[in-house]
C-alpha positions in Angstrom: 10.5 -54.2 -38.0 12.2 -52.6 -35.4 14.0 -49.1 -34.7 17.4 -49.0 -32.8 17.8 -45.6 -31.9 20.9 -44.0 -30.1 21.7 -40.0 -29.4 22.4 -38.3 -32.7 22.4 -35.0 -33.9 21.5 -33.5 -37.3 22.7 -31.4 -40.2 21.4 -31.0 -43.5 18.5 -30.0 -45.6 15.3 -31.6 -46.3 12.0 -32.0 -48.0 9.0 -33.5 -46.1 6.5 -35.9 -48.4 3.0 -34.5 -49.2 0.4 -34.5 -46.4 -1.5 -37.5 -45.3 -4.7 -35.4 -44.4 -5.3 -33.7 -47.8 -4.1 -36.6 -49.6 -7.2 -38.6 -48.0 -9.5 -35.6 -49.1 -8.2 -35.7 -52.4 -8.7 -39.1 -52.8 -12.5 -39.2 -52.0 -13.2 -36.4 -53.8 -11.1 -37.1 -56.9 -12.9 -40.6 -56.6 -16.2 -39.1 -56.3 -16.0 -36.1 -59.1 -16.9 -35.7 -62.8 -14.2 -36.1 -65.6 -10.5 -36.7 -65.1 -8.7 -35.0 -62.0 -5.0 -35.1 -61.2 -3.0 -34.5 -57.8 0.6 -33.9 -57.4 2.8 -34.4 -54.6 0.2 -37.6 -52.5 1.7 -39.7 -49.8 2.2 -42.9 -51.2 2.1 -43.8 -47.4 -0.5 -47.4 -46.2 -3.3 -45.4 -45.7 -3.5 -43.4 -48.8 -3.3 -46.9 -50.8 -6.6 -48.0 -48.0 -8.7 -45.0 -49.2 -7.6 -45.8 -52.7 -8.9 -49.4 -53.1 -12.0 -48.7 -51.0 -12.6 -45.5 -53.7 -11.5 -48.3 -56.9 -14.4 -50.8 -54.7 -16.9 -48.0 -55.3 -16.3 -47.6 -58.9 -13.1 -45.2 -59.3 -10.6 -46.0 -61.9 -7.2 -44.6 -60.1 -3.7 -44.3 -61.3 -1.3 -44.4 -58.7 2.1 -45.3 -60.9 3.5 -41.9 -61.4 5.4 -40.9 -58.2 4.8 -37.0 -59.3 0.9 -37.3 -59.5 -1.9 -39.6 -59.3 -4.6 -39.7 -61.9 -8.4 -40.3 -60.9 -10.9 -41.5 -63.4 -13.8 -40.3 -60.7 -17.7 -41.7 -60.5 -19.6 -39.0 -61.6 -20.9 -38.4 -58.3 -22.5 -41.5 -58.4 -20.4 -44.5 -56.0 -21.4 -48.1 -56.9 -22.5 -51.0 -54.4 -19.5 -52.2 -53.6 -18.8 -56.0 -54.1 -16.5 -56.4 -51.1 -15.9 -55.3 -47.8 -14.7 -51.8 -47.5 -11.8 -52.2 -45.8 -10.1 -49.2 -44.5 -6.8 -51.0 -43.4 -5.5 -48.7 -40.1 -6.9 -45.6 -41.6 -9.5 -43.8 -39.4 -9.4 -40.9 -41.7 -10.8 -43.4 -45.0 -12.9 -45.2 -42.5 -15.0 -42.8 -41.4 -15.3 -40.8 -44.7 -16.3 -43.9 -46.5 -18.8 -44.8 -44.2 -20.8 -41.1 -45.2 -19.7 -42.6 -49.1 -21.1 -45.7 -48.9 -24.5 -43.8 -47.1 -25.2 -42.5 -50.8 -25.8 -45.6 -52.8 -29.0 -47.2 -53.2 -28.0 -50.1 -51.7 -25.7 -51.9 -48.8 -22.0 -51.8 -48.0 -19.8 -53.4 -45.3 -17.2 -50.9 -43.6 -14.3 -52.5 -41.9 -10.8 -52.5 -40.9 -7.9 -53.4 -38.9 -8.3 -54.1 -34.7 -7.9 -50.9 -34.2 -10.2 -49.3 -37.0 -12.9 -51.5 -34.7 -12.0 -50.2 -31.1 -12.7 -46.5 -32.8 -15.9 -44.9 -31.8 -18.2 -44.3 -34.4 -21.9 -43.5 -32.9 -21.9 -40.5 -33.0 -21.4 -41.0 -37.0 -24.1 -43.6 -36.9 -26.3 -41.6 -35.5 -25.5 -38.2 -37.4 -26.4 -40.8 -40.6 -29.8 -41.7 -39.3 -30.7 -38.7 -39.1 -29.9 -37.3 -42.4 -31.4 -40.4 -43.8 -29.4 -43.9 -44.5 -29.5 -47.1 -42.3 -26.1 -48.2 -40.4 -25.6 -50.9 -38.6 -22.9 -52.1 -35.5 -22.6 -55.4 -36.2 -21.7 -56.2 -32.6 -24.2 -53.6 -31.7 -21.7 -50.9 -30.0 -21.4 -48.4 -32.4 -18.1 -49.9 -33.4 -17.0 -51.7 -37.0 -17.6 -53.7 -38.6 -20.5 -50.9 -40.2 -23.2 -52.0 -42.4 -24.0 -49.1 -44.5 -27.9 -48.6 -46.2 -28.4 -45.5 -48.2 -29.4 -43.5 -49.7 -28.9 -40.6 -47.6 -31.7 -38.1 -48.3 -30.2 -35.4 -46.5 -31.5 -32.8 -43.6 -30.4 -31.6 -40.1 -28.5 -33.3 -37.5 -26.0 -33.0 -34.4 -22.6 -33.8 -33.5 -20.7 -33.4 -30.5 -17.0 -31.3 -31.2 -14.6 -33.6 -29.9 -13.6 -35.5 -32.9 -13.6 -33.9 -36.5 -13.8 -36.9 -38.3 -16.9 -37.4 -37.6 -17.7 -33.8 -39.4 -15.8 -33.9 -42.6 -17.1 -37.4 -44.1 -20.8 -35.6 -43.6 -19.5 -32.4 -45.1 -17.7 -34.3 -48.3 -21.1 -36.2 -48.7 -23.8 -33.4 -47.8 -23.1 -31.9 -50.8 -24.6 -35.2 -52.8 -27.8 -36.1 -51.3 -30.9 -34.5 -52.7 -32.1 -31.9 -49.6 -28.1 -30.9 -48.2 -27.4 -31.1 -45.1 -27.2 -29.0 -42.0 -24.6 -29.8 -38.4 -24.9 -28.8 -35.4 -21.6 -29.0 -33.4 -21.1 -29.1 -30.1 -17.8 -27.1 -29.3 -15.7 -28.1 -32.1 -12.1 -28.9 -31.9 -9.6 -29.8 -34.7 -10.8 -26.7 -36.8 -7.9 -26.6 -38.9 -8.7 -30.9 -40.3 -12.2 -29.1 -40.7 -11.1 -26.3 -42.6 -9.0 -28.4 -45.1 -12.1 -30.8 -45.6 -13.5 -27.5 -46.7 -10.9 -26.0 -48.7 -10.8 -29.7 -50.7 -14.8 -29.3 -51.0 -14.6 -26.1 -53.1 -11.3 -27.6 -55.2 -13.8 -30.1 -56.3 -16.4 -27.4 -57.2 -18.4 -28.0 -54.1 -20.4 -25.3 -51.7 -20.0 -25.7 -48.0 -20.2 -23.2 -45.3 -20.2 -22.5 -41.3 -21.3 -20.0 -38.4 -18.5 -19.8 -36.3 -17.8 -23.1 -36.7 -21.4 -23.5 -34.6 -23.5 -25.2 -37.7 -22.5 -26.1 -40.7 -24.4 -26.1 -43.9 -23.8 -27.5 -47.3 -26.7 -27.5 -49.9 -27.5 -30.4 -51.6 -28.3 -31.5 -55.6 -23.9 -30.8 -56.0 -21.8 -32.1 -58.4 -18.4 -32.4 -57.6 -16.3 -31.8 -61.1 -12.4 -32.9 -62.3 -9.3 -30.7 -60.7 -6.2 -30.4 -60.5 -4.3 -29.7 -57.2 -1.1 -30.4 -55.2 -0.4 -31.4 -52.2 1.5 -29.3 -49.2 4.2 -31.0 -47.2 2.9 -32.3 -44.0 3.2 -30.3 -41.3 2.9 -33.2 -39.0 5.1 -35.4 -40.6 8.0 -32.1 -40.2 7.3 -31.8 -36.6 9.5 -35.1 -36.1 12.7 -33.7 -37.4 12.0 -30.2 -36.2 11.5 -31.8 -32.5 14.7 -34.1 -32.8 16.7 -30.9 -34.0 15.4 -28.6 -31.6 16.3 -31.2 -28.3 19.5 -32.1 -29.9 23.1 -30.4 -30.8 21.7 -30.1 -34.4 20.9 -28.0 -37.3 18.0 -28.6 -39.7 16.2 -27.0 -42.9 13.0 -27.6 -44.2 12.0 -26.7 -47.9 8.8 -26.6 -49.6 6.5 -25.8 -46.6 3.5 -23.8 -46.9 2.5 -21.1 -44.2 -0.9 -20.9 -45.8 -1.3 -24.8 -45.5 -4.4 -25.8 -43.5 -2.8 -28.2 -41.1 -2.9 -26.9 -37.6 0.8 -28.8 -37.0 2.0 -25.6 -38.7 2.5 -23.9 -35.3 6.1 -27.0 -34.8 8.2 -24.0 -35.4 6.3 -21.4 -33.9 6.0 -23.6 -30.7 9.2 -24.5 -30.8 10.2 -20.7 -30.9 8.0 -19.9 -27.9 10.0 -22.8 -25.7 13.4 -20.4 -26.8 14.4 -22.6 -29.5 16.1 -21.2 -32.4 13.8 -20.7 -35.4 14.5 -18.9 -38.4 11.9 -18.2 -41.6 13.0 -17.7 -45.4 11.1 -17.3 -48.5 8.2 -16.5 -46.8 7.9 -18.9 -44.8 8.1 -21.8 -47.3 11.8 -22.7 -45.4 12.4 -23.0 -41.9 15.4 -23.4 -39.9 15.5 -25.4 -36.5 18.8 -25.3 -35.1 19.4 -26.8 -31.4 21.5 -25.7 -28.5 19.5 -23.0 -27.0 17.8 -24.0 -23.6 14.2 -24.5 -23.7 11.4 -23.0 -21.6 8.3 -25.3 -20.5 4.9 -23.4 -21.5 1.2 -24.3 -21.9 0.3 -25.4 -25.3 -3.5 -25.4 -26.6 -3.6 -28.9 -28.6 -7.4 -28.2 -29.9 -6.4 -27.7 -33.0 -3.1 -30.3 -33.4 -4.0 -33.0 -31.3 -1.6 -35.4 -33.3 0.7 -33.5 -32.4 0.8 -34.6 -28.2 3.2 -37.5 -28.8 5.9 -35.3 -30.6 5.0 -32.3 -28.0 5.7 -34.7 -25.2 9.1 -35.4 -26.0 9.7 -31.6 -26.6 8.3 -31.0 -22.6 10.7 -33.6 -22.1 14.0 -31.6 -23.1 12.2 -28.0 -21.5 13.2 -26.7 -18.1 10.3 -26.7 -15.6 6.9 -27.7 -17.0 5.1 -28.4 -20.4 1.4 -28.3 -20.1 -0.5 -30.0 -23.1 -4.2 -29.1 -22.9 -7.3 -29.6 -24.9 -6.2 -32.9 -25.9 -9.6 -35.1 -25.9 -9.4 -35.6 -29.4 -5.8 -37.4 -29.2 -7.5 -40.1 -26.8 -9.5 -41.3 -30.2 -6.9 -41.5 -32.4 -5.0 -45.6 -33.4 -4.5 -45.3 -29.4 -5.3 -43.8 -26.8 -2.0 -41.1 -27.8 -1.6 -39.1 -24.6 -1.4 -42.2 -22.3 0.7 -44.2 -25.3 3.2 -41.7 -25.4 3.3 -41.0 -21.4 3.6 -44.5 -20.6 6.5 -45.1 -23.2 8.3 -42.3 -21.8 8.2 -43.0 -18.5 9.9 -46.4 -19.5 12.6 -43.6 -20.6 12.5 -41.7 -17.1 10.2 -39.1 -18.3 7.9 -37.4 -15.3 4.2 -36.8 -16.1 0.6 -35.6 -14.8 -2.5 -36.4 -16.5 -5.9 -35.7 -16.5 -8.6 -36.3 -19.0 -8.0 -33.1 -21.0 -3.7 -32.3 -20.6 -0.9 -33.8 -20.0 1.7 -32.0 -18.0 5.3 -33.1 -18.5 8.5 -32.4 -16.1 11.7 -31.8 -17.3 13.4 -35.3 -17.8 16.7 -36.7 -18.2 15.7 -39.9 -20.2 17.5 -43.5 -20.6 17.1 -46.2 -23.1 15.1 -49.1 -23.0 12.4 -51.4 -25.0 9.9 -49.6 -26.4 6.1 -50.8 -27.8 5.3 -48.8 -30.8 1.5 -49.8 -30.4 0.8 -50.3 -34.2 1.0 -46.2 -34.1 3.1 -44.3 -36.0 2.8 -41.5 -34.3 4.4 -43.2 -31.0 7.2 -44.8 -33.0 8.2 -41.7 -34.7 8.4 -40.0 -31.2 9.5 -42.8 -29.3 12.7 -42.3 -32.2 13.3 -38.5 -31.7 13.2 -39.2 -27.8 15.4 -42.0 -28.3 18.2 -39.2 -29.7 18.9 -37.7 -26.5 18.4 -40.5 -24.3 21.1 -42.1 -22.4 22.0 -45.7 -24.4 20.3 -47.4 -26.8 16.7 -47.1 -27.7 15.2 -50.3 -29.3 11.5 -49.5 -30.9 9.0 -52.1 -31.7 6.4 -51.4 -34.6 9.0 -49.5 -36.7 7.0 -50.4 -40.0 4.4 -48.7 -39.1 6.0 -45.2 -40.0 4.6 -46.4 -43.3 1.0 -45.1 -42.0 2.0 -41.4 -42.7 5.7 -40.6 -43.4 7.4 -43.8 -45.7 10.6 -42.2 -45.8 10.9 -41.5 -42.0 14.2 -43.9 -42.0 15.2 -41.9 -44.4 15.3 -38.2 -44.1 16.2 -39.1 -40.3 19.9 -41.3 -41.4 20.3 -38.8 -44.1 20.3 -35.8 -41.4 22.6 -37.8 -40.0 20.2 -39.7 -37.1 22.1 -42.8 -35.0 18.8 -44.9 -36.2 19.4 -48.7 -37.3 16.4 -50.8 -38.1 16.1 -54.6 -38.1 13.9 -57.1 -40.0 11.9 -59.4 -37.7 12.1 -62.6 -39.6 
């Protein structure tokens, strides 16, 4: 499918779907838990539905038929060999938490997915997993997928390097289940706030996990994770979309149902977009937020450590700013479906957007940008920004990959056309 995108503004009010992240979490752990647990308010997006048949291949009875909440029949804390391939579809997230799953059973599992699930590094996982115990296996002997998983994982003390916290939470999630626990060791850790929701998730399910400074980690083991019953924030990251696009354009947006307390580090969209002189105002405590455009923005320097999904989206911003945006921190977007920093720099310099980059920021000039042909990568994090960019670009905008907003926001097409959004999409037959 593709996007044709042409400059819009926006007016209205809207509600963003539950949170990909914490949907993932509460999937595993619902799957893995004692007794009958229910979550409100899950993205129904293609990921979620990955982590849900890989969780039903491990033994979990799920119900996913209720659009209000999902029902999870869970395995006791005991996952089954599995009697097909793990697939984890596009979702790095399920891929790399089942991998630390499928390290508890007795017995061997296969842990695949799409072309890009296997261009993902996973060493350091693979080694963090020897360590504490199980046998895994590159098939093509480069620490990439497919994954052959041998547990049981008895438990004990390992390393990891900081750069990517998916590599944490799946050992965090599973620590808790093997007989001697587990101890990490990170090395400069980024993405604390994906770390801090594994975490939160952990103790929903009943589970004890806990960190110095973020330095080592340490969850004892002999747990059993029990039923709950939870709800799921709106996603931050999926709101930063509609906040950008109304902050760059002649528009006015609000937000209901968002959670200031939430985890998810993308909770700083409005606060960023407040220090760039946008116009940002707060009600009910934060839980509704205004973004209304016309006010000139400022470049600044923006630490992406903690939202490093977040650098397509923050591009575009940069884009609008006067002077310089400076994106730093990044590493952990370079990891991600693609390689997100130079996805989104080299899309938008098809648009006429001006860019630096190093290894660790991106800076980005202040850009008058034109429409053109753009490849959406299989992300949906491109597509969705390559869209809001597309709304003050000069013509028309024509996006490859559209379907692909499916990955973490399903109702993108939408919430954008309902706000009023100039965005067509077409069938590829």
């Amino acid at each position: 499918m593709k996007f044709i995108v042409s400059r819009s503004s926006l007016r209205g009010t809207t509600r963003i779907p539950g949170n990909k992240s914490a949907t993932a979490r509460a999937i595993v752990l619902g799957g893995l838990a004692e007794g009958t647990s229910k979550v409100g308010n899950c993205l129904p997006g293609i990921d979620s539905f990955s982590i849900v048949e890989m969780m039903r291949a491990l033994g979990a009875k799920i119900d996913t038929s209720n659009p209000e909440y999902w029902v999870f029949e869970g395995v006791a804390n005991r996952p089954q060999v599995p009697a097909c391939v793990l697939d984890a579809g596009n979702s790095g997230t399920g891929y790399y938490l089942i991998a630390a799953i499928a390290a508890l059973i007795d017995g061997r599992s296969v842990v695949s997915g799409d072309y890009q699930i296997c261009r993902r590094p996973a060493q350091p996982l693979i080694e963090a997993l020897g360590d504490l115990g199980a046998e895994v296996i590159s098939t093509r002997g480069n620490g990439l997928a497919p994954l052959v998983v041998k547990g049981p994982m008895r438990g004990g003390r390992t390393k990891l390097p900081g750069v990517n916290s998916q590599w944490l939470s799946p050992l965090l999630i599973a620590g808790g289940l093997t007989p001697e626990g587990i101890v990490v060791d990170e090395d400069d850790l980024m993405e604390r706030p994906y770390v801090d929701m594994t975490m939160g998730w952990i103790r929903t399910a009943g589970g004890q996990v806990s960190h110095d400074n973020y330095d080592v980690f340490t969850v004892p083991g002999g747990q059993q994770y029990k039923a709950f019953t939870a709800d799921i924030p709106a996603d931050w990251g999926s709101s930063g979309y509609p906040m950008v696009a109304a902050a760059i354009t002649d528009s006015k947006v609000t937000f209901t149902g968002m959670n200031p307390d939430d985890y998810a580090g993308e909770k700083a969209y409005p606060h960023i977009i407040k220090a760039m002189g946008g116009k940002v105002t707060f009600e009910d405590e934060g839980r509704t937020v205004t973004v209304e455009g016309g006010a000139e923005l400022k470049g600044i320097e923006i630490d992406c450590s903690g939202t490093p999904d977040a650098v397509p989206a923050l591009a575009v911003l940069g884009c609008k700013a006067r002077g310089k945006t400076r994106l730093f921190n990044i590493e952990a977007s370079r990891l991600k479906e693609t390689d997100r920093t130079r996805s989104i720099m080299e899309e938008l310099t098809k648009m006429g957007g001006k860019f630096e980059e190093t290894p660790d920021s991106l800076t980005i000039h202040h850009s008058e940008l034109k429409g053109t042909h753009i490849d959406g990568r299989h992300d949906h994090r491109i597509v969705m920004a390559t869209a809001v960019a597309a709304m003050i670009a000069e013509g028309e905008t024509i996006i490859d990959d559209a379907e692909y907003v499916g990955v973490s926001f399903p109702n993108f097409y939408e919430v954008m056309t309902a706000l009023g959004a100039d965005l067509g999409r077409m069938e590829i037959v």
